[in-house]
C-alpha positions in Angstrom: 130.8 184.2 111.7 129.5 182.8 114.9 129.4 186.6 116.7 126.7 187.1 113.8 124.8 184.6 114.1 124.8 185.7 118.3 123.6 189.1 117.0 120.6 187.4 114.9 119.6 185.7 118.3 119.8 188.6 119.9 117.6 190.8 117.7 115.1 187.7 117.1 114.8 186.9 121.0 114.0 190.8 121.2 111.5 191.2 118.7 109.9 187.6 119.5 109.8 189.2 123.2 108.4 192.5 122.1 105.9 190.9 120.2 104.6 188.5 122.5 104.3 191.3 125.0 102.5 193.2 122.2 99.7 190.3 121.7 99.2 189.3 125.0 98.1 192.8 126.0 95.3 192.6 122.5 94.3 189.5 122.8 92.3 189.3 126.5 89.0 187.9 125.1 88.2 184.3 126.7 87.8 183.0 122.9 91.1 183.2 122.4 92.9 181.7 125.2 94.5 178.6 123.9 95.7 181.0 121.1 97.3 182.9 124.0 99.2 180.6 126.1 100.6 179.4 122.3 102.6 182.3 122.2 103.5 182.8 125.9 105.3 179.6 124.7 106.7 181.1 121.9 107.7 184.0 123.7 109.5 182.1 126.6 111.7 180.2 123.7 112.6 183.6 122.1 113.4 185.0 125.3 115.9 181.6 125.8 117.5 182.5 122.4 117.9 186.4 123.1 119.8 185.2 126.6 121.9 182.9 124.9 122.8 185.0 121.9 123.0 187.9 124.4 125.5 185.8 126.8 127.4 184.1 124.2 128.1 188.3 122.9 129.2 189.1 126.3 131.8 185.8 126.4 133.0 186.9 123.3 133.8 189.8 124.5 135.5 189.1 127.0 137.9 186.7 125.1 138.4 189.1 122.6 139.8 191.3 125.4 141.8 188.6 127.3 143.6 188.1 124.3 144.3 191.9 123.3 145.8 192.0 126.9 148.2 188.9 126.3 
């Protein structure tokens, strides 16, 4: 249960990544600069999430292998 919820961090810190990237390249007019540093903030938060999800994967991982070779 817990490795899927580590996969739905993943793919949500990815997409929340690829989108920010995605609308901070459109949005360059000076009107909508407070918009803009809104979702650099949103984007460093899903960025956190896809490294944790992403780390927490990789510990699993490793367990998962520890064990197989007791």
């Amino acid at each position: 249960m817990k490795k899927v919820i580590y996969i739905i961090m993943t793919i949500l810190g990815l997409v929340g990544f690829l989108s920010l990237y995605v609308i901070v390249c459109l949005v360059q007019e000076e009107e909508f600069a407070g918009l803009k540093y809104v979702i650099m903030i949103i984007g460093y938060l899903s960025v956190i999430l896809f490294g944790g999800g992403f780390l927490m994967l990789l510990t699993k991982k490793k367990e998962v292998n520890e064990d197989a070779k007791r």
